[in-house]
Kinemage of the C-alpha trace (Angstrom):
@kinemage 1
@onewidth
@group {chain A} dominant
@subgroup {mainchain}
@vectorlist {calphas} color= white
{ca unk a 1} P -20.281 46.655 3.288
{ca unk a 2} L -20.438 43.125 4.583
{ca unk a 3} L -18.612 42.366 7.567
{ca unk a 4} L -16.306 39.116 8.113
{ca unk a 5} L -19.424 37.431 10.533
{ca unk a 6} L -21.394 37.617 7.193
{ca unk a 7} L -19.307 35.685 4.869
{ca unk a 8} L -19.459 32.111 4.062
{ca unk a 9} L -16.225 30.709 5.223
{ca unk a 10} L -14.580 27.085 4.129
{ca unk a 11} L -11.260 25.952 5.722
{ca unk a 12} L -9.104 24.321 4.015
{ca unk a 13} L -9.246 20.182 3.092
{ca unk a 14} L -5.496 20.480 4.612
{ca unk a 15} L -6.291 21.797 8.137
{ca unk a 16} L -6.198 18.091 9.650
{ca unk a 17} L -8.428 16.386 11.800
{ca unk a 18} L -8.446 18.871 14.634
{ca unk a 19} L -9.019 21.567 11.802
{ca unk a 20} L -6.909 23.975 13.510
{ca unk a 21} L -3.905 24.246 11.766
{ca unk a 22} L -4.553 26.009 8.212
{ca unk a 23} L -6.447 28.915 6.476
{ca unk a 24} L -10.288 29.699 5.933
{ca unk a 25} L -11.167 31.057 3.098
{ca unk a 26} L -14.347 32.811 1.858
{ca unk a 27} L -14.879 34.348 -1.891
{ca unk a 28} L -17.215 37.283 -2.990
{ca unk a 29} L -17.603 37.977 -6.851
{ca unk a 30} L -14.943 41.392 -6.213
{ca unk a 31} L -13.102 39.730 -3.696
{ca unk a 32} L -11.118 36.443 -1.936
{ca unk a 33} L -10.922 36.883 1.504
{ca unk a 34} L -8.436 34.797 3.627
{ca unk a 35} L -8.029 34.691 7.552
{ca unk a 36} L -6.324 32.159 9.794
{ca unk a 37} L -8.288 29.134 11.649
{ca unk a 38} L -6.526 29.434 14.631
{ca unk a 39} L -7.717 32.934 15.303
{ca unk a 40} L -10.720 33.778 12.947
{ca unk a 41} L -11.017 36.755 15.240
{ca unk a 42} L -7.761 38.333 13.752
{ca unk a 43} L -8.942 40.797 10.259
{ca unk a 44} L -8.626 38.401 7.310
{ca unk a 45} L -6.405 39.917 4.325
{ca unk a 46} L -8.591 40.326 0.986
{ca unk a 47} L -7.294 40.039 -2.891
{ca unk a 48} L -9.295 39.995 -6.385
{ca unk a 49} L -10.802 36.624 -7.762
{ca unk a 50} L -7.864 37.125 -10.270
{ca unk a 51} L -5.072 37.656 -8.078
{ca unk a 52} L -6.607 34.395 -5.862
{ca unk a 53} L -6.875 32.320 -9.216
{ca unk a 54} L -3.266 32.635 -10.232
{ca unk a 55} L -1.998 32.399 -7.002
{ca unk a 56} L -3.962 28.923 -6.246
{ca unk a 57} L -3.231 28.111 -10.015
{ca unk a 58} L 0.355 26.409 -8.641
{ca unk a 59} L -1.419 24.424 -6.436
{ca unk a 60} L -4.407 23.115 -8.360
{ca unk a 61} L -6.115 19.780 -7.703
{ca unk a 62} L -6.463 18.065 -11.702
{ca unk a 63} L -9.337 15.626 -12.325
{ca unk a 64} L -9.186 13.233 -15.434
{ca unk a 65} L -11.743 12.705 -17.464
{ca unk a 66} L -13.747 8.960 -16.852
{ca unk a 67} L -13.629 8.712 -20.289
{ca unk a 68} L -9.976 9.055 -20.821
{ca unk a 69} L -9.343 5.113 -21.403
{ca unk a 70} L -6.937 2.467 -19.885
{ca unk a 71} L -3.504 4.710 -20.671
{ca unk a 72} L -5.392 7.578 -19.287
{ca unk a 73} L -3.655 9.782 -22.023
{ca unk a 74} L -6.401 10.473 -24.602
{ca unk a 75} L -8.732 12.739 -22.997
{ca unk a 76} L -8.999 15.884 -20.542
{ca unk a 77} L -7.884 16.969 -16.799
{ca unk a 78} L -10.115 19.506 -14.871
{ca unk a 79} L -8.827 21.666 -12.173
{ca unk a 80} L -12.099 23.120 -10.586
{ca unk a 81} L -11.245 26.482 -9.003
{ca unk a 82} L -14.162 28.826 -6.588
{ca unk a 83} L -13.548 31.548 -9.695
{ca unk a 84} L -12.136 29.742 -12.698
{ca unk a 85} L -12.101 26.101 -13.992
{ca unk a 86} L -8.701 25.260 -15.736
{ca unk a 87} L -8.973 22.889 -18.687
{ca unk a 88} L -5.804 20.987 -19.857
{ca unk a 89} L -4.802 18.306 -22.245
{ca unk a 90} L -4.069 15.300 -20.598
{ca unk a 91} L -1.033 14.020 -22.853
{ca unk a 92} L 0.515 17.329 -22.911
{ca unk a 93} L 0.297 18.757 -19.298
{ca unk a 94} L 2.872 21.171 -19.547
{ca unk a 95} L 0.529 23.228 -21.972
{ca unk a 96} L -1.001 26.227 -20.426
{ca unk a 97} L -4.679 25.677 -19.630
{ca unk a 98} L -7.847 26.639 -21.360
{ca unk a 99} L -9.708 28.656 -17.907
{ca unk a 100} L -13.513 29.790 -18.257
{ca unk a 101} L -15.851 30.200 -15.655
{ca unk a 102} L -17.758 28.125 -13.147
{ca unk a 103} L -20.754 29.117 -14.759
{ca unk a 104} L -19.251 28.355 -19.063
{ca unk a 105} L -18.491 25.401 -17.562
{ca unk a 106} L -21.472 24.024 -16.232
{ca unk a 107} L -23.387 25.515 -19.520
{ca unk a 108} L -20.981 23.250 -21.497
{ca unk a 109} L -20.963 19.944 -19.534
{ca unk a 110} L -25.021 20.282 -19.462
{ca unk a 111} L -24.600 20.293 -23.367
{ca unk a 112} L -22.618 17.509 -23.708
{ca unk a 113} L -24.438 15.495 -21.268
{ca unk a 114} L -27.425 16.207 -23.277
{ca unk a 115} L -25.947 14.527 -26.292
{ca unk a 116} L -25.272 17.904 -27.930
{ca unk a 117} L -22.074 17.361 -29.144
């Protein structure tokens, strides 16, 4: 079993300039573990990759697509996630999201890059 020197912790884009003042977080594939960045000494508490995804879920960060055009209502919004990647239409944002994984995800934007669809 790993201890908390051997994960690979992120803090937070809201912790502010002196950094101090929000959570780190690092994420295993059976478990999210979260600790405070004032005292990283203190034992972080741990929940599943599910129970992380729907809690971050209200708070997710949505992306339009480039493509989307000058009204910005024709295309997608992507809300990337460290265990899920939400999907959503853009003129309808009140619909629940399609989520897949980091790695469906990438597998289907290579394709369309590619010209595949």
């Amino acid at each position: 079993m790993s201890t908390t020197e051997d994960l690979n912790w992120f803090k937070s884009s809201y912790s502010g300039d002196e950094g101090d003042n929000c959570v780190e977080v690092a994420v295993q594939p059976a478990a999210v573990h979260v600790r405070d960045s004032k005292d990283s000494g203190l034992r972080p508490f741990t929940v599943s990759p599910a129970a992380w995804t729907a809690f971050t879920a209200t708070q997710l960060s949505w992306h339009r697509s480039s493509y989307s055009g000058d009204g910005g209502d024709n295309c997608v919004e992507v809300a990337m996630q460290p265990t899920a990647v939400h999907v959503r239409d853009s003129k309808d944002s009140g619909l629940r999201p399609f989520t897949t994984s980091p790695a469906a995800w990438a597998a289907f934007t290579t394709y369309a890059a590619d010209g595949d669809i």
